[in-house]
N, C-alpha and C positions, 0 to 999 in steps of 0.2 A: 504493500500500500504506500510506503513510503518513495520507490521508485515510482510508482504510476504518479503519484500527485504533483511528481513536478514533469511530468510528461504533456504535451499539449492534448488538452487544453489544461494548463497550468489553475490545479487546485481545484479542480470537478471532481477527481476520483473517490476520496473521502466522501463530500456529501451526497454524489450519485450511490456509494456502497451504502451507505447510509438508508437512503430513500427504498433501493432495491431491499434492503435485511428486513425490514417490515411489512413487506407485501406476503403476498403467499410461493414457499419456496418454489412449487409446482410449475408457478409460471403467470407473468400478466403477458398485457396487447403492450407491443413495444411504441404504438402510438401513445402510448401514456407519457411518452415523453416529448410529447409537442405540446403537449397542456401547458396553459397560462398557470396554476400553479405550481405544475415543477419546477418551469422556467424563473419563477416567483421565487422558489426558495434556495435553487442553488444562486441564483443572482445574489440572496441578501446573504447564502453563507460563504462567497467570496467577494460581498462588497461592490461587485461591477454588473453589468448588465450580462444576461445570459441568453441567447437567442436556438433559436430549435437545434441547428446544425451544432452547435458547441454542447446542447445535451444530450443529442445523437453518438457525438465522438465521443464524449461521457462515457456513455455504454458498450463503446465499441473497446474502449480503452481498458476496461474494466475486462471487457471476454478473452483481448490479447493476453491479459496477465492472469488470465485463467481463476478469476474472484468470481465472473458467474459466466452464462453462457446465454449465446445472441442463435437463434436458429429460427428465420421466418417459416421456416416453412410447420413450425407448430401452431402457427396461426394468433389465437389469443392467448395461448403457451410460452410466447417466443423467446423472453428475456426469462430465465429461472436459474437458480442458485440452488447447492448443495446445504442443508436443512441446518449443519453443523456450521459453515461459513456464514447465514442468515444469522446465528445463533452469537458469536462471537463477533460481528458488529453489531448486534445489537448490545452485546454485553459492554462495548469498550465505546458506546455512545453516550456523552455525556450524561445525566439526566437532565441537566437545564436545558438541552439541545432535543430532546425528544419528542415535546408538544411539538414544535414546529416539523419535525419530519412527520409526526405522526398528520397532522391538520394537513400537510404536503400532500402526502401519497390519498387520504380521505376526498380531499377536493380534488385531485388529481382523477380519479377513480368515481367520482358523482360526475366530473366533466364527461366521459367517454359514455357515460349512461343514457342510451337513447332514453327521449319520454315516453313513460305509458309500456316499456318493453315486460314481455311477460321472458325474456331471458337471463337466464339466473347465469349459468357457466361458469366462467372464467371469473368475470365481475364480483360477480355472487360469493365464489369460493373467496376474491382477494379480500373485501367486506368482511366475512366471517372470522378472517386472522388479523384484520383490523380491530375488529370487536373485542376480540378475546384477548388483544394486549392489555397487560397490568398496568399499563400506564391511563391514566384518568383522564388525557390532553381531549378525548372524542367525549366528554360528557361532561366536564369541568363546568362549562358554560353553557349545560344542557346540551341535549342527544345529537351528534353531528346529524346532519340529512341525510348524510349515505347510510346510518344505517337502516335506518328505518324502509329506504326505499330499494333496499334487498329483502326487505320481508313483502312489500306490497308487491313485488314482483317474484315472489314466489309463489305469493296468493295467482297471481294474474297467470301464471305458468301452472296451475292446477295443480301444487307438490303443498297438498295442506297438513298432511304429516308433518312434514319438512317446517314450513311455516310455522304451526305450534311450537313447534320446540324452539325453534328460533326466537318467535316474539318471548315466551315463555322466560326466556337468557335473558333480552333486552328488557324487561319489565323489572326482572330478578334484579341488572345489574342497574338499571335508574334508579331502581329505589334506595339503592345500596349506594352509590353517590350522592344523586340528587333529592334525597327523603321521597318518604311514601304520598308525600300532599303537591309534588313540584309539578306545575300543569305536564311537561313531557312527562312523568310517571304515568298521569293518566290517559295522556296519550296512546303511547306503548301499548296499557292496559286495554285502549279501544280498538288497536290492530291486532289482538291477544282474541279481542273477542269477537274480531270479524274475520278472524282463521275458526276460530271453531265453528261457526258459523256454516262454512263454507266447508269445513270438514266433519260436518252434519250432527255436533254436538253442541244441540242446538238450546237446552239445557241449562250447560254452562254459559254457551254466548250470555244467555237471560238475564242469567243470574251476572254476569263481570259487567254487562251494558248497566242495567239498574242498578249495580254500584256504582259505576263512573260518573253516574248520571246523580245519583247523590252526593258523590264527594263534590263534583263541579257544582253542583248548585247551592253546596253549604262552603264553598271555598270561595265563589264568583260571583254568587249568586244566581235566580231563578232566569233571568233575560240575556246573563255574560252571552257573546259570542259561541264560548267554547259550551255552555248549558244545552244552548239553543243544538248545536251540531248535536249533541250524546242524546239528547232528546228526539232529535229526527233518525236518527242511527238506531234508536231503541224503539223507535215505531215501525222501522223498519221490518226490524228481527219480528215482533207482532206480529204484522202483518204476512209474512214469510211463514209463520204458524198457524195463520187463519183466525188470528187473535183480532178482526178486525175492528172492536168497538173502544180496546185501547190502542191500538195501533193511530185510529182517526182522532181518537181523543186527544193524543201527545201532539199530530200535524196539525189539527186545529190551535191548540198551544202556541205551536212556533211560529205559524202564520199570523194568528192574533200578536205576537210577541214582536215579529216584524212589523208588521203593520205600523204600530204605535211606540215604534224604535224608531223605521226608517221612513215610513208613511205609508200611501197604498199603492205609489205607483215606481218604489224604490225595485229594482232587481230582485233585490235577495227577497221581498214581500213577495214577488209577482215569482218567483220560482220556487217560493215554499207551496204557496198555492196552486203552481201545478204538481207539486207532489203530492198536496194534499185530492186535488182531482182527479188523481191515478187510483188512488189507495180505495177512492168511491167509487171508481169505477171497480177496481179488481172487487171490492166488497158488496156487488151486486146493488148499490146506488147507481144507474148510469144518469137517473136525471136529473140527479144531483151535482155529477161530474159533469154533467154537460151545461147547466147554469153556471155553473163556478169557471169551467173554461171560457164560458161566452164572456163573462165579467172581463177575464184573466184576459183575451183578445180584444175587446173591447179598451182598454185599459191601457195596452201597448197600440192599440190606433191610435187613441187621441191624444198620450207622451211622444210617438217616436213614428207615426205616419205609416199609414196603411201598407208602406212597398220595406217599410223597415225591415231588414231578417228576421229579428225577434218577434215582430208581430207575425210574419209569413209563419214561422215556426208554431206562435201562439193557433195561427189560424188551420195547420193542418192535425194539432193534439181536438182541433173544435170538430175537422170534419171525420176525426175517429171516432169521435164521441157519436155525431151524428149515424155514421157508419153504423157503430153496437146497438142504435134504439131503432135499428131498420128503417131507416131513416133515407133513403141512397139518395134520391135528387141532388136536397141540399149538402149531404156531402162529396157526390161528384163537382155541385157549382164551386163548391171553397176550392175542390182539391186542383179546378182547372185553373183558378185564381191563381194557386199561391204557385203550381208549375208555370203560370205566363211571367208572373212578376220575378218568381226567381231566377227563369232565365233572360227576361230583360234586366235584375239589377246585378247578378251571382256569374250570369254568363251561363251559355247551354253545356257548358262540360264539369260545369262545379258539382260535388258530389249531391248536394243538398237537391239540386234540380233534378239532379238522374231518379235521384231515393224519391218525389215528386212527382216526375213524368212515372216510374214504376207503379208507383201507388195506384195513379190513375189510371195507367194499364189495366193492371187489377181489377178496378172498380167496371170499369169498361167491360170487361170479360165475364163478369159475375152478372149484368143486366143485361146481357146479348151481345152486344154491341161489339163484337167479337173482330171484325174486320178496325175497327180503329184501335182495336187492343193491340191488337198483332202488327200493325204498324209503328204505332207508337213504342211500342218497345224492338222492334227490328232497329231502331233508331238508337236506344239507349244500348241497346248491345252491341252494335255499330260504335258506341261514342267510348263505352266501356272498354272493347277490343282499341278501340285506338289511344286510349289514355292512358292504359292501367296494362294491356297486352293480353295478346287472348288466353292468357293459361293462369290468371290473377282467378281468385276464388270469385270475385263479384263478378266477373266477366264469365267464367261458368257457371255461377247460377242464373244471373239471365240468360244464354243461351240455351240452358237445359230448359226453363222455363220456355222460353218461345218453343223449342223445338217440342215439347208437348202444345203448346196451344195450337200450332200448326200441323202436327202428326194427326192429333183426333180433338177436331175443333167442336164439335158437337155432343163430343163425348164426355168431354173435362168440367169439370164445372169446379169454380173456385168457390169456399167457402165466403159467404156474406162479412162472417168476420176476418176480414183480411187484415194483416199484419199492420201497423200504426205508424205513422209516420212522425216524430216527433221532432 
């Protein structure tokens, strides 16, 4: 190490061995080293600026002197060290120097994290040997983001095993730093209870959601923000049991809660209240859900103008509602509405307009009208195939669909309650 560090690039090799001893030996994406935080932290631990190629040679410099090993062709594998060399720079890292490599390699490893990805991997695994360092630098000042966003992407990747036990760790260890009352503890504890949830212990979810939902309201009180979320979360789980008269009770709550928080025509009011419209609809109210939507549209016309997205969007949750009380006219007239306005203000290739025109395909197909169904979606398959490429999952299900309406046009008939467009 002492050779390497005055090799070019003069004084990388230390905090690069450094960066690498804390990750997972097995192996990260050697992209991790174009991230604005690694770049960040070898800069301030040699004092001068540090740019991509200087922390490239970093780790190239490091494979020559045989400290760890550079192999693209392992993919998000590429750069891994032997567990024992991990092990003895971490031992001989200062501790005052730790937080910062540790915050380094965290934000370095949340930067490469697609949004919304339900891939755990590589990521996943470096996250987990993140977590389980003795050093406190990931929770000192409350729970870094990355970890928590390796448990919601476990959820999202369907390994709710996996998830449990994980949140399970992360709950164990916030408490244990951050005491049992610090809003992330009950955090934690609310992605604890939407893995078991989702790993059909459904139970426990119950029982961990109406604690959360009590400490938050005797810590924050009844209206906090964070009350209002553990309260819609916990109507949720309700309603997911067929609990529907508390499940409505708690969104009635939070909708009145907004309401006379933020007013009636604030966002977060006008999007509780379509949750609340849902939950009547699934709970065999539809004409209840269907007054509260009309308000709910109603409501985004006269703030934000009839061609607005949010109203478009308001107005096609109105003509599902009309759709379920067998209703079809008026909700083929919205549904043709809010497909003309989307593709004049969204543009005809924008998803929202395809998911629109489909709709009304649909609706089209289930009243006869079978030769303008089959057109109009020849189109959106046509727009799919060229946007997305013909072998994208949404570009085969409308094809598969067309080639049923047009194999046995006579034969098929779609159910009245067609799929919702929200």
């Amino acid at each position: 190490m002492e050779a390497a560090q005055e090799c070019d690039p003069v004084g990388l090799a230390v905090p690069a061995l450094r960066l690498a001893a804390v990750l997972d030996p097995v192996g990260h994406p050697a992209e991790l080293w174009t991230r604005a935080a690694v770049l960040r932290y070898l800069g301030a631990a040699t004092g001068s600026r540090v740019d991509t190629a200087q922390a490239r040679a970093a780790v190239r410099l490091l494979h020559r002197y045989g400290i760890l090993a550079v192999e693209h062709r392992a993919g998000a594998r590429a750069v891994h060290m032997h567990p024992l060399t991990a092990r003895a720079a971490r031992a001989a890292t200062p501790e005052a120097d730790r937080p910062a490599v540790l915050h380094a390699a965290a934000d370095a490893v949340l930067e490469l994290w697609p949004p919304a990805s339900g891939r755990y991997g590589a990521l996943g695994a470096n996250t987990a040997v993140l977590a389980a360092h003795p050093c406190d630098a990931l929770w000192s000042r409350g729970v870094h983001r990355l970890l928590p966003r390796a448990g919601h992407s476990l959820l999202e990747a369907g390994l709710h095993t996996a998830a449990i036990g994980y949140w399970q760790y992360l709950g164990a260890r916030a408490e244990e730093v951050l005491g049992p009352e610090h809003h992330d503890t009950l955090a934690l504890r609310a992605g604890l209870a939407v893995s078991y949830s989702r790993g059909g212990f459904h139970a426990a979810a119950v029982d961990l959601k109406e604690q959360v939902l009590a400490d938050r309201i005797r810590l924050f009180g009844p209206d906090a923000p964070h009350s209002l979320a553990a309260r819609a979360d916990l109507a949720a789980t309700y309603l997911d049991l067929n609990r529907f008269s508390e499940g409505i009770a708690l969104l009635e709550d939070v909708s009145a809660a907004h309401e006379q928080t933020h007013g009636p025509g604030h966002p977060r009011t006008l999007d509780a209240q379509a949750d609340l419209a849902a939950s009547l609809a699934t709970a065999g109210r539809p004409e209840d859900a269907l007054a509260l939507e009309q308000e709910i549209h109603d409501t985004h016309e006269q703030l934000r103008g009839r061609d607005h997205p949010d109203t478009l969007a308001a107005a096609a949750r109105l003509a599902a509602s009309y759709w379920s009380l067998d209703r079809p006219a008026a909700a083929i007239a919205l549904r043709e509405r809010v497909a003309a306005a989307r593709t004049r203000v969204l543009g005809p290739e924008h998803p929202d307009t395809l998911d629109s025109h489909t709709e009304l395909a649909r609706s089209y197909w289930s009243q006869g009208r079978h030769q303008e169904a089959v057109t109009l979606l020849t189109d959106v398959t046509d727009t799919h195939t060229r946007t997305l490429g013909p072998h994208h999952p949404i570009t085969t299900a409308a094809r598969t669909l067309l080639t049923t309406w047009t194999t046995h046009p006579r034969r098929r008939r779609w159910r009245k309650s067609s799929p919702t467009n929200a």
